[in-house]
C-alpha positions as CSV (number, residue, x, y, z in Angstrom):
1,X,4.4,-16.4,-7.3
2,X,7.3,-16.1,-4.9
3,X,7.8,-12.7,-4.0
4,X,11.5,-11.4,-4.5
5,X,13.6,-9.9,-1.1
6,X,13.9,-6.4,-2.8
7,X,9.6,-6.7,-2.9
8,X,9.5,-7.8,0.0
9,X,11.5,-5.1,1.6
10,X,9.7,-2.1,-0.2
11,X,6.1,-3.5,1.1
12,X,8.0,-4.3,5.1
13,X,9.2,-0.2,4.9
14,X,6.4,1.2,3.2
15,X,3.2,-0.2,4.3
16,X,1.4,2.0,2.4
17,X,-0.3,0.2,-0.6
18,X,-2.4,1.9,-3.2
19,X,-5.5,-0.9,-4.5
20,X,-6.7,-0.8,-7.0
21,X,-10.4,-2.1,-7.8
22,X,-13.0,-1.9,-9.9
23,X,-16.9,-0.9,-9.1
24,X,-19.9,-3.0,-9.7
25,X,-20.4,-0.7,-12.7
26,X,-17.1,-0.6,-14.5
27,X,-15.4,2.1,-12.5
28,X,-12.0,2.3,-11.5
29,X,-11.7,3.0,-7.9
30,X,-8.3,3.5,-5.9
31,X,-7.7,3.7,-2.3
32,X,-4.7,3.8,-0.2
33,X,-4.4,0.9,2.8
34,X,-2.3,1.8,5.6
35,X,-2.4,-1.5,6.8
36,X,-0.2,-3.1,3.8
37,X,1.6,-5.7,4.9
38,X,3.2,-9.4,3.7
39,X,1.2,-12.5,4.2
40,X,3.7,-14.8,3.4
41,X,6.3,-14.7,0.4
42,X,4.0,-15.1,-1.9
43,X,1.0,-12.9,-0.8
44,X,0.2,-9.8,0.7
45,X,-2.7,-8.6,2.7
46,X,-4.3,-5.3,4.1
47,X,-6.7,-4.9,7.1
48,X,-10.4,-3.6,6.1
49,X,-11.0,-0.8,9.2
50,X,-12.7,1.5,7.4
51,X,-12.5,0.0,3.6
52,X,-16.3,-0.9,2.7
53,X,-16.3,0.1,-0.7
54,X,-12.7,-1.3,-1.7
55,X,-14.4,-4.6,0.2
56,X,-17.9,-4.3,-1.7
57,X,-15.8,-3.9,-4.8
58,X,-13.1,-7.1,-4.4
59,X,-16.5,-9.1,-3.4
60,X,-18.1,-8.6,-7.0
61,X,-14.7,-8.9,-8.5
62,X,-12.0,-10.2,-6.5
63,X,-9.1,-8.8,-9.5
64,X,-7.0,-6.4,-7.9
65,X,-3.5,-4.5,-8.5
66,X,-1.8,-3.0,-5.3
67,X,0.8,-0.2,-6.0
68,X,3.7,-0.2,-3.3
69,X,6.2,2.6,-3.8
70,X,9.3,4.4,-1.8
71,X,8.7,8.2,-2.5
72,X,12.3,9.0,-1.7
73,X,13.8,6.4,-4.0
74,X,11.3,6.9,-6.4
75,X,11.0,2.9,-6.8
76,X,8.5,0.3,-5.9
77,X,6.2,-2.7,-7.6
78,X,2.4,-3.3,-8.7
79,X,1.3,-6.0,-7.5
80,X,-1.6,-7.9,-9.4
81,X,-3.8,-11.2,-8.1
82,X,-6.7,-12.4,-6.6
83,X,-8.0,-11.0,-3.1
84,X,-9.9,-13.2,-0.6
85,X,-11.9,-11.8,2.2
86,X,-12.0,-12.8,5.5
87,X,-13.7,-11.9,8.5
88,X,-13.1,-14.9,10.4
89,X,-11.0,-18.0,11.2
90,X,-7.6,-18.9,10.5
91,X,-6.6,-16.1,7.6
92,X,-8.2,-13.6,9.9
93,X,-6.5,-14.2,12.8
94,X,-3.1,-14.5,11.3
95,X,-3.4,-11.2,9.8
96,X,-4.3,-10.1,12.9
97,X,-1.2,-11.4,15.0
98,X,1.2,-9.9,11.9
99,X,0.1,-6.9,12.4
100,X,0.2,-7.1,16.5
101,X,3.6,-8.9,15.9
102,X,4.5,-5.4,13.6
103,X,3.6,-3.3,16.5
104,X,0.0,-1.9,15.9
105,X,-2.6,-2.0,17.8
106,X,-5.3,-3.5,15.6
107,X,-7.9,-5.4,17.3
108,X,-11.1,-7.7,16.3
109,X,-13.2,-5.0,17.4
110,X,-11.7,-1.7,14.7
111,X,-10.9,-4.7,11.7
112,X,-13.7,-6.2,10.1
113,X,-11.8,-8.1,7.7
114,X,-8.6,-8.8,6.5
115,X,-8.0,-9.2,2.3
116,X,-5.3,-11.2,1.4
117,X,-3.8,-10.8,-2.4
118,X,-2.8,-14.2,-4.0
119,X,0.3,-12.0,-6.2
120,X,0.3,-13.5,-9.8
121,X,2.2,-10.8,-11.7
122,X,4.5,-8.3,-10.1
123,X,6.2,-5.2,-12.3
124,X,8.9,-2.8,-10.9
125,X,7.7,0.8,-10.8
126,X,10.3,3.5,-11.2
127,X,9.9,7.2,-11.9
128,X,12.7,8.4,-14.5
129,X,14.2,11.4,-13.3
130,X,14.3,14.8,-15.4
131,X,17.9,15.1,-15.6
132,X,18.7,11.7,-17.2
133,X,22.3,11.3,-15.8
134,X,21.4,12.0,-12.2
135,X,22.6,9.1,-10.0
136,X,19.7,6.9,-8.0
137,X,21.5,8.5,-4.9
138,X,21.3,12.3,-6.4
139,X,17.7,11.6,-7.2
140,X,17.1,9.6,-3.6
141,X,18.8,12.7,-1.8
142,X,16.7,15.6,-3.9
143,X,13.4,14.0,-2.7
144,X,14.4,13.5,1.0
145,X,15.4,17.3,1.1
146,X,12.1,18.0,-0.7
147,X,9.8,16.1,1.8
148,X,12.0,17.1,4.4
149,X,11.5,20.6,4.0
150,X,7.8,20.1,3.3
151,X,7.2,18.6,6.5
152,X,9.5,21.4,8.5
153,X,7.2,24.2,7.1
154,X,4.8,25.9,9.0
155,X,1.0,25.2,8.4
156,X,-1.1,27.6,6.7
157,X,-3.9,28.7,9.2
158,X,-7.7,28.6,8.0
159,X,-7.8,32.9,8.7
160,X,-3.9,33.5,7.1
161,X,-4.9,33.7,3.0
162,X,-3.2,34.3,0.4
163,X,-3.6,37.9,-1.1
């Protein structure tokens, strides 16, 4: 499934996927990849540094959904297909060189593998706002002023407490 510019845009600025897998048992199991990234238009992939259960999981059962989302738009896509593990050869390496080409620094000594997503169904995500007439811009401009000023505040120390 060809994936559209607009998903292809939220996965180039996010890079933060949520996967979703399940365990050998039935359990649901989510976990976020900071390595999210495009394959090719039609796939995505993510690099397994420190994944070994999401891995363990997609090897008993290669389903999996991947959850892309802007948190200041309050849009993004899920992302459902068929993950394929590689720790070698051609895949491998080209996952490696997209992320060097995207400027990090992973190597074949921190990645084990890399799990590229074959996308068969895609569905937009978007969270409704409570005030049903607010514009996308109103709602885009309330949550950059929110995570704005979260980040500006000062930490809590482990010895300040609240009374």
């Amino acid at each position: 499934m060809k994936l559209s510019e607009q998903m292809q845009r939220v996965v180039r600025e996010q890079r933060l996927g949520f996967v979703a897998t399940v365990t050998p048992d039935g359990r649901p199991s989510l976990s976020p990849k900071g390595t999210t990234r495009l394959f090719d238009d039609e796939r995505l992939f993510f690099a397994d540094i420190a994944s070994p259960g999401t891995v363990a999981n997609l090897r008993v059962n290669p389903r999996v959904e991947v959850n892309v989302v802007d948190p200041i738009r309050r849009k993004g896509f899920r992302f459902k297909g068929t993950a394929t593990v590689y720790t070698s050869g051609e895949a491998y390496d080209r996952g490696l060189q997209l992320l060097r080409d995207q400027g990090s620094t992973a190597n074949r000594d921190r990645v084990r593998s890399i799990v590229v997503i074959e996308v068969t169904e895609v569905a937009e995500l978007i969270f409704l706002a409570n005030d049903a007439a607010a514009t996308e811009k109103a709602i885009s401009d309330s949550w950059l002023d929110y995570y704005t000023a979260l980040h500006r505040a000062p930490t809590c120390r482990a010895d300040e407490r609240a009374e």
